[in-house]
C-alpha positions in Angstrom: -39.5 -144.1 -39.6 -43.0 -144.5 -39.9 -44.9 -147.9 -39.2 -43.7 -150.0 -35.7 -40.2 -151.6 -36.2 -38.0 -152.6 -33.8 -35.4 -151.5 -35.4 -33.1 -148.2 -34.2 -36.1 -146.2 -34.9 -37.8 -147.4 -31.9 -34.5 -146.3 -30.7 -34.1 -142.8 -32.1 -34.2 -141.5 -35.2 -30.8 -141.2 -37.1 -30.7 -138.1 -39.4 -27.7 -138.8 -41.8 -27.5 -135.6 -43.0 -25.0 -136.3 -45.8 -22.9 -132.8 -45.6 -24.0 -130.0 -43.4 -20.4 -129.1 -43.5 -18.4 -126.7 -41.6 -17.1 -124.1 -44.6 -18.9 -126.2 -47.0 -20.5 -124.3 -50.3 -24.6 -122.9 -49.7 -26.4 -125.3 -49.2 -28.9 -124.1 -52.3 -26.5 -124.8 -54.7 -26.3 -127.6 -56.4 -23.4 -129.5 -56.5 -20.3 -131.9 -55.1 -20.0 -130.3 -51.8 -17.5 -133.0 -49.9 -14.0 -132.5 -49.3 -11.6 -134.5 -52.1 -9.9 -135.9 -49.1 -12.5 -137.3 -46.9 -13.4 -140.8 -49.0 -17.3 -139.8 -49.9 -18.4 -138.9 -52.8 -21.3 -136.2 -51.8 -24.2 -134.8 -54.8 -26.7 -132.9 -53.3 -30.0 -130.4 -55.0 -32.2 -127.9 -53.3 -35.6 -128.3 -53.6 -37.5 -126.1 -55.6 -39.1 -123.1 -53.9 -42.6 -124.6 -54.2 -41.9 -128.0 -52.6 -39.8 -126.8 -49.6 -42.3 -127.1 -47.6 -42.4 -130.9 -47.7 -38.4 -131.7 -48.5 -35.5 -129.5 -48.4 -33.0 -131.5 -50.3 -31.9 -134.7 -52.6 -28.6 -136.0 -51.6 -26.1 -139.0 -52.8 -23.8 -140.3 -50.4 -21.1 -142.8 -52.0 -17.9 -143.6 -49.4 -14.8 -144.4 -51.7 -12.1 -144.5 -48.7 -12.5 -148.0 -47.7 -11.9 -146.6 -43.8 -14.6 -146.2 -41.2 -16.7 -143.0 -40.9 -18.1 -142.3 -37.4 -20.8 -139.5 -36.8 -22.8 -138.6 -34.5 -26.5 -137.1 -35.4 -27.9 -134.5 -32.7 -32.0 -133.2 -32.9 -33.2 -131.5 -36.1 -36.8 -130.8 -37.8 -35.5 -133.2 -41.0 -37.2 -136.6 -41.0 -34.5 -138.5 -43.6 -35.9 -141.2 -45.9 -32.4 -143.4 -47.2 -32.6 -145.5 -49.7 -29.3 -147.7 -49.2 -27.6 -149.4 -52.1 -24.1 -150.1 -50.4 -23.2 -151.8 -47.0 -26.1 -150.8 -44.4 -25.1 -148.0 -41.7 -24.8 -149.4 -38.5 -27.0 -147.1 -35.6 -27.6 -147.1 -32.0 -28.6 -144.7 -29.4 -27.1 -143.1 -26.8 -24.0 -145.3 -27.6 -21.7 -146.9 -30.0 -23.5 -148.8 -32.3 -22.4 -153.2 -32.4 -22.8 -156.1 -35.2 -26.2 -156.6 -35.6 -27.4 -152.7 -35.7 -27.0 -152.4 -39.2 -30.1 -150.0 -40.6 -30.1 -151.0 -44.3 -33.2 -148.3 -46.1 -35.5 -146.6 -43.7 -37.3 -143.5 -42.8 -36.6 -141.8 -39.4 -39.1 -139.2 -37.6 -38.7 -136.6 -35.4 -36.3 -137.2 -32.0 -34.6 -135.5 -29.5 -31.7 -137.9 -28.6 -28.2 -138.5 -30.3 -27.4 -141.2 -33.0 -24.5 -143.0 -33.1 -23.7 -143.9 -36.8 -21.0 -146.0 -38.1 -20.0 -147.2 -41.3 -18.0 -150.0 -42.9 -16.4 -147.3 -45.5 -18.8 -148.4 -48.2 -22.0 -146.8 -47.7 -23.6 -145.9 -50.5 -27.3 -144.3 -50.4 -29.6 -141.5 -51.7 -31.6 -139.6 -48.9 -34.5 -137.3 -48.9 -34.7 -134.7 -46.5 -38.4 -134.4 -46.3 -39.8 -132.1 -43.5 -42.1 -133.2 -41.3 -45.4 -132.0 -43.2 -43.4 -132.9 -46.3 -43.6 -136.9 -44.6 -46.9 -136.7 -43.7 -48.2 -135.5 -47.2 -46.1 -138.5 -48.8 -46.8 -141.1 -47.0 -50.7 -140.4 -45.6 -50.3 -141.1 -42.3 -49.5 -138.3 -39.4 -45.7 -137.8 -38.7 -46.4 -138.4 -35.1 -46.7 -142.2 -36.0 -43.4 -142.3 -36.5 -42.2 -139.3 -34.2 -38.8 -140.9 -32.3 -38.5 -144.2 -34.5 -36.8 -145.7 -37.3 -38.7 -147.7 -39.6 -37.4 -150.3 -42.3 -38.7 -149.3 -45.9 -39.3 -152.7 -46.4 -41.5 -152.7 -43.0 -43.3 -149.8 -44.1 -44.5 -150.9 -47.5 -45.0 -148.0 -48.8 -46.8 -148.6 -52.6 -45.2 -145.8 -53.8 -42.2 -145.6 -52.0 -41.4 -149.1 -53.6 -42.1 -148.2 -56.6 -39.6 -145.5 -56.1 -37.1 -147.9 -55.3 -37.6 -150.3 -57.7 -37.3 -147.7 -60.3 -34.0 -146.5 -58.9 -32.1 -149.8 -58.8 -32.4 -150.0 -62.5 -30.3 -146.9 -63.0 -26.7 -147.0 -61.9 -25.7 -142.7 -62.3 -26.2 -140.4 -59.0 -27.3 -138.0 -61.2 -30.0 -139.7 -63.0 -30.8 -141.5 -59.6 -31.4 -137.8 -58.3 -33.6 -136.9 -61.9 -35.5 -139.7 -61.0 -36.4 -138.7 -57.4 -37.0 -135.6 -58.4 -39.6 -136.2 -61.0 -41.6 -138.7 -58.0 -41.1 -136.1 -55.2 -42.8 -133.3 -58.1 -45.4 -135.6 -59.1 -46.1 -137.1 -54.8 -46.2 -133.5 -53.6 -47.2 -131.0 -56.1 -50.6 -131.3 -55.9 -50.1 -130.4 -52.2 -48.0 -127.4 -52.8 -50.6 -125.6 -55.5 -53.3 -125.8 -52.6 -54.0 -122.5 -51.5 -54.7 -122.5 -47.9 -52.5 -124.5 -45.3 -54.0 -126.3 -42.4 -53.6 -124.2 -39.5 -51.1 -126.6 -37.6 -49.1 -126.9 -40.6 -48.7 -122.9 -40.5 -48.2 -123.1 -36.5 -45.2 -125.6 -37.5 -43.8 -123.3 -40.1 -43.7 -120.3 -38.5 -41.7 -122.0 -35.1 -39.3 -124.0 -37.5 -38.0 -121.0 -39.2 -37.7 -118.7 -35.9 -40.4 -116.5 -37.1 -42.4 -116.7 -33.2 -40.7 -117.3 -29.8 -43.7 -117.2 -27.7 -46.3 -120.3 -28.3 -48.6 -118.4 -26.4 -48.7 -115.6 -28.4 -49.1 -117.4 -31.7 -52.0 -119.6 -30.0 -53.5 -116.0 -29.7 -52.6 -115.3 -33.1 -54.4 -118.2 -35.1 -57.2 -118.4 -32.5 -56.7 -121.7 -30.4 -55.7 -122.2 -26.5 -52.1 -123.1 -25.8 -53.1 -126.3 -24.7 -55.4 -126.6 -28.1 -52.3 -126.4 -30.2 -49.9 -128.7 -28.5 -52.6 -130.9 -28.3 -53.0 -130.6 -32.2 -49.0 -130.8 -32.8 -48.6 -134.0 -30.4 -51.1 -135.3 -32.6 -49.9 -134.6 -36.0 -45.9 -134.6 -35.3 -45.3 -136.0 -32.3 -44.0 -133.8 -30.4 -45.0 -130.1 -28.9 -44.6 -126.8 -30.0 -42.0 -126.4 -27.5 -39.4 -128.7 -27.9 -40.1 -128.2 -31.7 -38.9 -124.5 -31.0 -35.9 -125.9 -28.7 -34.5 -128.1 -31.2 -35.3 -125.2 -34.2 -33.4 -122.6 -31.7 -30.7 -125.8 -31.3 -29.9 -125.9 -35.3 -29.7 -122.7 -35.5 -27.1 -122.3 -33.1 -25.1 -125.2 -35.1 -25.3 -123.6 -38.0 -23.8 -120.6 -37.2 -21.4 -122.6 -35.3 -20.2 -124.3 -38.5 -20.2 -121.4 -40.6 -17.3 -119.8 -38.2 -13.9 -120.3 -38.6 -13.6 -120.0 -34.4 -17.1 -119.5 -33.0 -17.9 -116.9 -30.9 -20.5 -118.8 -28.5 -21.9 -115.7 -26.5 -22.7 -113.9 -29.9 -23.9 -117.3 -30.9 -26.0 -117.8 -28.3 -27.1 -114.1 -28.7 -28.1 -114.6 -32.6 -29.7 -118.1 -31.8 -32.4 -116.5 -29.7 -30.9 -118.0 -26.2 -31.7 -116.5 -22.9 -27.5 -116.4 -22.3 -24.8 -118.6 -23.1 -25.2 -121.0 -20.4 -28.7 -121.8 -21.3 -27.2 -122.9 -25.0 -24.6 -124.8 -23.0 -27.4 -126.8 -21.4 -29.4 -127.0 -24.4 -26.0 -128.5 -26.3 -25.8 -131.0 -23.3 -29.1 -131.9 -23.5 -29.6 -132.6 -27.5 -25.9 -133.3 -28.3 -24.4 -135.0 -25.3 -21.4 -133.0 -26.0 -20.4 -128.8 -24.8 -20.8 -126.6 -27.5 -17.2 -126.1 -27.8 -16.5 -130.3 -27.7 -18.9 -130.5 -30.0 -17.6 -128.1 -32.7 -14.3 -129.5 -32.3 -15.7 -133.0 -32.9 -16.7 -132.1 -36.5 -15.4 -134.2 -39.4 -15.1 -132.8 -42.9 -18.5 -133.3 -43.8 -19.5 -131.0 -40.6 -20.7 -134.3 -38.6 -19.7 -134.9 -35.4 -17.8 -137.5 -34.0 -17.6 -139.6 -31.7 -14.4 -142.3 -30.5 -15.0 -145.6 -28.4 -15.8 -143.0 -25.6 -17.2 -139.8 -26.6 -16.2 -137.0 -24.6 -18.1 -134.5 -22.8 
């Protein structure tokens, strides 16, 4: 999602995150990590320590069943670049997605609403999960330009994200598919990750991302700008402010612990996810997932997506 499309982006941004299962192997290991019974076929490597902070992970996503997968994709710090080699995922917000919202390869920033996703049952795609700085390193442009939009690969034009794809659609193995992204992502970003000081709003993102500060204020303080300096420098570089990049950081958190319970505790959860109480996670699980936290655990598929009927429930 990066250059002005009309497409979902301008919607929302969809992050297909291809298996962020519920009792699904670590994530850092590299490997087939979907069900046998769920019709996709699901690869998926780590990035290595010294890129991670521009991607977190190369995934394949094949769908063998033939039957129609339906997820829905809540706020996260991801922004997902899919290159799509089978039939296009169709993707709406705020509702179910219709003939004609087919999303064929795109990049998708930063959001805070829910994507509906749909597909035919023979999807087929490999996806990037770059961060936000990750984005913005790769494609030279600020990740606020993007920031709540889906944008068309072929839209974006993108020299060396075409080249990318052009080199992939001559190879027909995941696994080589994955080599091949691999060797572009190290050769795009590696440059970036042997420099030895950070830009300041990079660190600022960091450091709320991973949980490591609660109070904005405080880390203003900390790296010697106003409050209003740095959410003026993070609305300007990703799009959106420190604070709802802590709310939707606090947000995944929550979900991931959700996920990795067999039958979640949601006041420890809240507790551990840095809430103020459980009701203020209810809200927040209201607000970026349109669902209860409860609804919204028990609407997870095998892959750990959530999903969604003709009429979602509350």
């Amino acid at each position: 999602m990066s250059k002005r499309t009309s497409t979902r982006r301008d919607l929302a941004a969809p992050v297909v995150h291809l298996a962020s299962g519920r009792n699904l192997p670590d994530p850092h290991t590299p490997g087939m990590n979907a069900p046998a019974d769920c019709g996709v076929v699901f690869l998926h490597r780590p990035a290595p320590p010294s890129l991670r902070p521009f991607y977190t992970e190369l995934a394949t996503y094949e769908e063998t069943g033939g039957f129609t997968i339906r997820q829905i994709e809540t706020a996260s710090l991801s922004v997902p670049l899919i290159i799509s080699y089978g039939t296009p995922f169709r993707i709406r917000l705020g509702q179910t997605p219709i003939a004609g919202d087919e999303q064929p390869s795109f990049i998708a920033g930063l959001d805070t609403s829910r994507v509906f996703i749909a597909s035919s049952g023979r999807a087929a795609c490999l996806q990037v999960n770059l961060t936000p700085i990750g984005a913005q390193r790769l494609l030279g442009i600020p990740a606020s330009e993007f920031a709540a939009r889906m944008v068309s690969l072929d839209d974006l034009a993108h020299p060396q994200i075409s080249e990318l794809r052009r080199q992939l659609e001559d190879i027909e193995d995941w696994n080589a598919r994955l080599d091949c992204a691999e060797r572009f992502l190290a050769r795009r970003l590696g440059a970036a990750a042997a420099e030895p000081v950070s830009s300041l709003v990079d660190v600022a993102f960091g450091l709320i991302a991973s949980g490591a500060v609660r109070r904005i204020d405080e880390l203003a303080t900390r790296i010697g700008w106003s409050r209003k300096h740095l959410t003026d420098r993070f609305s300007r570089e990703f799009g959106f402010s420190p604070k709802t990049v802590a709310r939707i950081a606090r947000f995944n958190r929550a979900q991931a612990l959700a996920r990795e319970a067999m039958r979640p505790d949601w006041a420890d959860i809240a507790f551990a996810g840095g809430y103020a109480d459980q009701a203020h996670m209810i809200r927040e699980f209201e607000d970026f997932a349109g669902l209860t936290p409860s609804a919204w655990w028990r609407s997870l598929d095998k892959l750990g997506s959530a999903t969604w009927h003709d009429q979602p429930a509350r």
